[in-house]
C-alpha positions as CSV (number, residue, x, y, z in Angstrom):
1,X,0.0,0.0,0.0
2,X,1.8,3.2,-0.9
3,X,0.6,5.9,-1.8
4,X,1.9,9.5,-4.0
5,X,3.7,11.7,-1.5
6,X,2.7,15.1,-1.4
7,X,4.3,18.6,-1.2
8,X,4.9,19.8,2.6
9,X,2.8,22.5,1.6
10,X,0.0,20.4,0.5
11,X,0.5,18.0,3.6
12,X,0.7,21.4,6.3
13,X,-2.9,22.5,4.2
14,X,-4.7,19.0,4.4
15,X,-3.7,18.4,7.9
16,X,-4.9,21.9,9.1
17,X,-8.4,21.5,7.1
18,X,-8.8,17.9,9.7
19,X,-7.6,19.8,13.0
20,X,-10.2,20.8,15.2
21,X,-12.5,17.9,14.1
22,X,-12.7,18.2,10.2
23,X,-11.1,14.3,10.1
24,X,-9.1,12.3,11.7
25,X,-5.5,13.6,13.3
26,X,-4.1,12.7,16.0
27,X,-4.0,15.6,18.8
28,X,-1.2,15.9,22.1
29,X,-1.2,18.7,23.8
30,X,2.7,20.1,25.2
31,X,2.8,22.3,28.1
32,X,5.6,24.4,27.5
33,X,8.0,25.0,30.4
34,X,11.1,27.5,31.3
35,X,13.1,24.4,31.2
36,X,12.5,24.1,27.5
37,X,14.0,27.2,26.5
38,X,17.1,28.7,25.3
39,X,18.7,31.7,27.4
40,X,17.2,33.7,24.6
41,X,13.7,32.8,25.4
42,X,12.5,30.3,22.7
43,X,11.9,27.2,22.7
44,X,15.7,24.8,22.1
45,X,15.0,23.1,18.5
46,X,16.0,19.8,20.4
47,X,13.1,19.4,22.1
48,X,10.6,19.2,19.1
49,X,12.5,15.9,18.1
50,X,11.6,15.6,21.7
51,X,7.9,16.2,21.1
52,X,8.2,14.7,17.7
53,X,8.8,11.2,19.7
54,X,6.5,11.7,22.2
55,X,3.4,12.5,19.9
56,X,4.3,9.0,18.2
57,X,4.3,7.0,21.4
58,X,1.0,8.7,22.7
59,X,-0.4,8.1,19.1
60,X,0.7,4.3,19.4
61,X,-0.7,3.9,23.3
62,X,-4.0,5.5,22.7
63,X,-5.0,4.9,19.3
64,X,-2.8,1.4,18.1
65,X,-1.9,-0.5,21.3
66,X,-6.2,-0.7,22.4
67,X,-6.5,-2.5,18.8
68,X,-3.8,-4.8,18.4
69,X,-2.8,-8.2,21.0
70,X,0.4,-7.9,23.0
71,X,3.6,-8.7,20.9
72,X,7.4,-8.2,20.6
73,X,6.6,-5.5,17.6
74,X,9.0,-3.0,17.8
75,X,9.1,0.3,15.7
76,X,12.8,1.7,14.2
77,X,13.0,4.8,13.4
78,X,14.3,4.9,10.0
79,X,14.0,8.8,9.3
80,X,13.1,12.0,11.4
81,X,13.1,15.9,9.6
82,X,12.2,19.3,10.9
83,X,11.3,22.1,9.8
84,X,10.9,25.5,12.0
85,X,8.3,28.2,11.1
86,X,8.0,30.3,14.1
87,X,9.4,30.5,17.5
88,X,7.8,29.3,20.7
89,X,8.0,30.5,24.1
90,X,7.2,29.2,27.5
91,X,4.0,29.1,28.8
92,X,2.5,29.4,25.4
93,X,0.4,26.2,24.8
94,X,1.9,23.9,21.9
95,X,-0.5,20.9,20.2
96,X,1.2,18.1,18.1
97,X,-1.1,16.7,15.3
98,X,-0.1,13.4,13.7
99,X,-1.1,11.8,10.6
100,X,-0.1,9.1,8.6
101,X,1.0,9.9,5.0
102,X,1.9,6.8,3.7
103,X,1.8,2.9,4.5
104,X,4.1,-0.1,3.0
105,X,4.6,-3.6,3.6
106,X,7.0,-2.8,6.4
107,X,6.9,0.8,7.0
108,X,5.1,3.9,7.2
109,X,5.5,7.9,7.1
110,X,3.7,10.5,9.3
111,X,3.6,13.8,9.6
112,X,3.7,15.3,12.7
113,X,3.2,19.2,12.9
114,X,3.3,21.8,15.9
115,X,0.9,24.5,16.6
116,X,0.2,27.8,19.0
117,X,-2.7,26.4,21.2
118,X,-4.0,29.8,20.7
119,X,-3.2,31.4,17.8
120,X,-3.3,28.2,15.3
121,X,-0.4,29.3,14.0
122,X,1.9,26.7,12.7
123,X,6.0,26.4,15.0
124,X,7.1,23.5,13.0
125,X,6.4,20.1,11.3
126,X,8.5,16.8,10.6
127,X,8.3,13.9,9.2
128,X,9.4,10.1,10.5
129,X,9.7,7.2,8.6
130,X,9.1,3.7,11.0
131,X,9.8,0.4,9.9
132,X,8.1,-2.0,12.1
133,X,10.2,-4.9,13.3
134,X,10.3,-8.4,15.2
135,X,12.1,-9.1,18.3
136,X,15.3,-10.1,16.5
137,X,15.0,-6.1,14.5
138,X,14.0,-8.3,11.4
139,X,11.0,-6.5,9.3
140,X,8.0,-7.3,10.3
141,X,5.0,-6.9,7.3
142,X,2.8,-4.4,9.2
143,X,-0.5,-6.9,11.5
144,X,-3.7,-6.3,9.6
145,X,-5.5,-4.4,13.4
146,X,-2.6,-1.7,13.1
147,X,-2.6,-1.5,9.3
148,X,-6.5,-0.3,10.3
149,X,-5.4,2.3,12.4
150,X,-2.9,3.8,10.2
151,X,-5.4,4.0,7.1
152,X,-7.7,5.5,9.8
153,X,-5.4,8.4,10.4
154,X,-4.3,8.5,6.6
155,X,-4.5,11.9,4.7
């Protein structure tokens, strides 16, 4: 299953047409702290990889891990990108939004962006690339319940 990957700026406009309840994206809210910032009062870049991984592991407990039987899955993280819009401060509310852009035998890409709580506007977005493996790291073809969930969150 793969499917024709789209421009970031198609990608950021899709996603932002689902936020808020106009599809399916995957929200997680940050709280942002002093101890996330830089001397200079923005948020360290660091700590949206931080995020990045964060939004996928909440994505996987809430939304994958209810559907699928225990297992020795693991995911590898084969890529990770970022791209910075705007700054962001402390105190100022950040949401992550996830989505899945596209699914393979053995893989898949989302896109995960960051967002003012407040203002909408957009701090940043990335991309990961996960290859799903067995116990031994060998690739794993992706188990039918958590293929389900991906095309669920699919733009």
């Amino acid at each position: 299953m793969t499917s024709t990957l789209l421009s970031r700026a198609d990608v950021r406009i899709q996603q932002s047409q689902r936020l808020g309840g106009g599809g399916t994206v995957f929200e997680y809210p940050i709280d942002v702290f002093l101890k996330d910032a830089s001397p200079f009062g923005t948020v360290y870049f660091a700590r949206f990889f931080e995020w990045q991984g964060m939004c996928r592991e909440a994505f996987w407990a809430r939304c994958v891990m209810p559907t699928s039987p225990p297992s020795t899955l693991q995911l590898i993280t084969k890529s990770a990108t970022m791209e910075f819009v705007r700054a962001a401060r402390p105190f100022e509310g950040v949401v992550a939004a996830l989505s899945v852009l596209a699914v393979k035998r053995v893989s898949t890409m989302i896109y995960i962006s960051f967002y003012d709580r407040m203002t909408h506007h957009l701090l940043a977005d990335g991309f990961q690339t996960i290859v799903f493996a067995d116990s031994s790291r060998a690739p794993l073809v992706i188990p039918d319940p958590i293929l389900d969930v991906l095309t669920a969150y699919r733009l």
